[in-house]
Structure formats: C-alpha cells, structure tokens
N, C-alpha and C positions, 0 to 999 in steps of 0.2 A: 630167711635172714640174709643171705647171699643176695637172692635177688632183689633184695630191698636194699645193700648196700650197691647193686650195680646201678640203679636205677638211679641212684642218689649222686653215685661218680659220675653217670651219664648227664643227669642236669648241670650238675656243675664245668664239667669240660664245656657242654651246649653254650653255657651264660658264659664264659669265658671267651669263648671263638666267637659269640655276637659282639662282645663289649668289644673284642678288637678290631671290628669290623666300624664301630662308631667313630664316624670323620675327628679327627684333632684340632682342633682351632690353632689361633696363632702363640696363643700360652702353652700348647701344648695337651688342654684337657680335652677329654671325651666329650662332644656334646652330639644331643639326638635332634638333627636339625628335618626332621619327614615325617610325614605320619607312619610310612613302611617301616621304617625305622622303627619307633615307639611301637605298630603291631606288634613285629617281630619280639622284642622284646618283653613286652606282654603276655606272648604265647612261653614262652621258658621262664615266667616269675607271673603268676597274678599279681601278686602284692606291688605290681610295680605300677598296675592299674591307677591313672587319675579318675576319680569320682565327683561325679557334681556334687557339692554340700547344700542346695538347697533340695536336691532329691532326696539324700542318704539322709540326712540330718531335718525331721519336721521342725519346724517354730524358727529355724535359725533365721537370724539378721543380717543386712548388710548393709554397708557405704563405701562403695569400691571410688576410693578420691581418685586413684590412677585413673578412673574413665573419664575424669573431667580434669578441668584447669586446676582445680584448689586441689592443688598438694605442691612440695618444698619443688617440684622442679617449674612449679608453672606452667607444664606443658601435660594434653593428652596425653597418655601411654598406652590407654588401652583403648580398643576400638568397642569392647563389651564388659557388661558386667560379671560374668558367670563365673564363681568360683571352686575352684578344684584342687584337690589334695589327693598323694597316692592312701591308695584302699587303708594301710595299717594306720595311716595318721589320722584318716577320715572316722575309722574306727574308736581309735581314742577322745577323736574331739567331739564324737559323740555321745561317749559315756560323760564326757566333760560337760555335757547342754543338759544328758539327764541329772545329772547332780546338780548342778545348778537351779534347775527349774522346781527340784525340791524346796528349794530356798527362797523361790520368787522370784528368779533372775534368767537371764537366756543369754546367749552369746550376741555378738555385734560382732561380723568380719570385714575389717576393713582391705586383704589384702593373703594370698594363699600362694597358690602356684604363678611363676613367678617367670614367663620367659627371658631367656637369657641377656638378649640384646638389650631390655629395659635394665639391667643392672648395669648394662654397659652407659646406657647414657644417662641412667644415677651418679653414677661412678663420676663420670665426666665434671656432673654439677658441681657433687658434695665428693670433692677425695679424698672423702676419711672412713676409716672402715670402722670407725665407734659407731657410725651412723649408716654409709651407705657401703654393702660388699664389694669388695673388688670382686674385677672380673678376672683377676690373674690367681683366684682361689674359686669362684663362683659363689652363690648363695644358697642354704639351704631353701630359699622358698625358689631356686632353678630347680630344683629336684624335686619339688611338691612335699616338702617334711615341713615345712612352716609357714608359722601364720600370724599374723598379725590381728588383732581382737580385742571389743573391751564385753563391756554387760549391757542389760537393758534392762530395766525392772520389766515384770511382766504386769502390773498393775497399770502403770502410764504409758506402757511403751518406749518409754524415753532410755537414755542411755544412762547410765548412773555416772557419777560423780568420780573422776579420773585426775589424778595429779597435774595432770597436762591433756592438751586436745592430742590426737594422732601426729604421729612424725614432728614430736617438738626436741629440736635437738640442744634444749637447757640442759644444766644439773637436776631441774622438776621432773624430769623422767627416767632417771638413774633411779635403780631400786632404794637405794642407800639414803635416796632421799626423805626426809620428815617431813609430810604435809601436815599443815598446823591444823586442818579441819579432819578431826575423828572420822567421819563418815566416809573421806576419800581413803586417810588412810585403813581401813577395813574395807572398801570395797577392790584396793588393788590387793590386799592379802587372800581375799576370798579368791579375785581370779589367779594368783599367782599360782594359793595351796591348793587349788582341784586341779591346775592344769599339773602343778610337779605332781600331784596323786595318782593322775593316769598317763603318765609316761614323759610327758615334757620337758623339757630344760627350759630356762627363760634365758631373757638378759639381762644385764646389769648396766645398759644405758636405756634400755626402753623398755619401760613397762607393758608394753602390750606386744613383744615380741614374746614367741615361743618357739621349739621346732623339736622334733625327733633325736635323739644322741645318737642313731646311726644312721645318720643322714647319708655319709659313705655309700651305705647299700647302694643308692638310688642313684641314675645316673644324672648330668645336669641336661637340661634340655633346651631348646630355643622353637619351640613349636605353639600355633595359637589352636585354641579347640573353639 
C-alpha cells in the first residue's frame, strides 16, 4: 500500500515539474509547442495520448471544412485531414458511434483536435466567444477533449437532417432552439442524449459542439501531427 501511494506521489510531482517546464505564451497559458514536448508528456500520463479517430473508431465519418476554403473564416486552416482526440475522449466517442449505429446512425466529424494558432486566427475573424474561443482562455478542442459532430444515416450515407449546416452562428443553432420539422428536431436530441450519456457536455450555441468537463486535465497545444 505504501508503495503504491509512493508511486502515485511520484507521478504526480513528475507531471507537475513537466507542466512547468511547458513554454508560457503571451497570455500567460501553458502551451506544448514540439513534439518532445507532447513525448514527454505522454510518457508521465497515456491518457494524455492523441489518437487518430479513423484508426480507433471503425465506420466513423468526416468533413474536416478547416482543410478547405468553405467554413465562416474563408481561409484554409488546415494543411490535412486527419482527426485526433486525447485517448479518454477517443474512448467515449467511441462508445458514442457504438450506440448509435444500433439505431442506424454513425457519426460525422467535422472538427476534434484543434492547434492553438488556428483559434488564434478564429479569434481574430469572429471575436465572440459564443461562437469562436478566445485565445486568452484557449479551447477545449486545443487540448484534444472536443469535437465537433453531426450523424449520418447508415442506410444512404448521408448525413441526417440538422437544425443548421456546421458553424452557423443563427439562434437555429442554440440548443433552445425549436425546429419546426419533427425529424431534425429528434435527430439533434439523439446526438445530444448519447453524447451527455457517455461523458460529454455540449453547448448551448451550437448543436454539434461537445467536449470533456475536465478538459483542465489536458494541457493546450499548438503542434500539427
């Protein structure tokens, strides 16, 4: 028992004396700007592991807008498609794709791990944090806990029927909102209640945002994989 509690003091001093070893930006947060860096880090927490979600996760979907022009900034952000989340979120949004696909539905991810600098020049476009994080708090999808997602029937393929298209910054994307068509409104309660069922929090301006409630854990990052 002793040496089970030393071992456990010892991890934690460990992850303590990395995190302050993590350069400061000019806000003053921790960001893990190297790949040595995020090893490091790695090696004192697996959980802190990003994971490809079309490895981890069979069937899953994507439409990553950031790698092309159509999304609200107009501009490329990303140079690839490949989406990743740390291990424990990857976990949960796995169990999220199996229950779903019970039901005839599979996920669609538009958007997960999240380097730093593109929040920066989100930030810039749209400076409102109903819609884009600041970077003087950072975002939970800089830390790989969130993600952005609608459904797809598994029947057509297609994506199902959504109060709004991705990143529409109306009142139609506020949860509170009432879509007058039955169908959309059910198909955002289905993804809302499996995502709150295995761990998530959503938001209450955009329907197809999710993320981890201890997103804290994880530190923010600015690195491309």
């Amino acid at each position: 028992m002793r040496t089970t509690c030393l071992c456990c003091l010892l991890l934690v001093v460990c992850s303590r004396l990395y995190a302050q070893r993590i350069p400061v930006n000019k806000y003053g947060l921790s960001v893990i700007t190297t790949q040595q860096q995020y090893q490091q880090l790695i090696k004192t927490d697996s959980n802190q592991q990003l994971v490809n979600l079309e490895q981890f996760i069979p069937g899953i979907k994507k439409d990553v807008r950031y790698a092309t022009t159509q999304n609200f900034t107009h501009q490329q952000l990303y140079t690839q498609t490949t989406i990743y989340l740390r291990l424990p979120a990857a976990k949960a949004l796995k169990a999220v794709q199996t229950a779903l696909q019970k039901k005839g539905y599979g996920l669609l991810i538009y958007d997960a791990y999240r380097p730093y600098h593109v929040t920066e020049t989100m930030f810039r476009i749209v400076p409102n944090d109903l819609y884009a994080a600041d970077p003087r708090k950072g975002s939970g999808h800089n830390r790989g806990v969130a993600i952005d997602l609608s459904m797809v029937d598994l029947k057509t393929g297609k994506p199902v029927a959504m109060p709004t298209d991705f990143d529409d910054f109306t009142f139609k994307a506020h949860q509170n909102y009432t879509p007058t068509d039955p169908t959309v409104t059910a198909n955002r309660k289905l993804l809302r209640d499996t995502m709150l069922q295995h761990g998530f929090k959503g938001s209450r301006t955009e329907w197809w945002h999710y993320y981890l409630p201890d997103y804290k854990k994880y530190p923010l990052m600015d690195i491309f994989f």
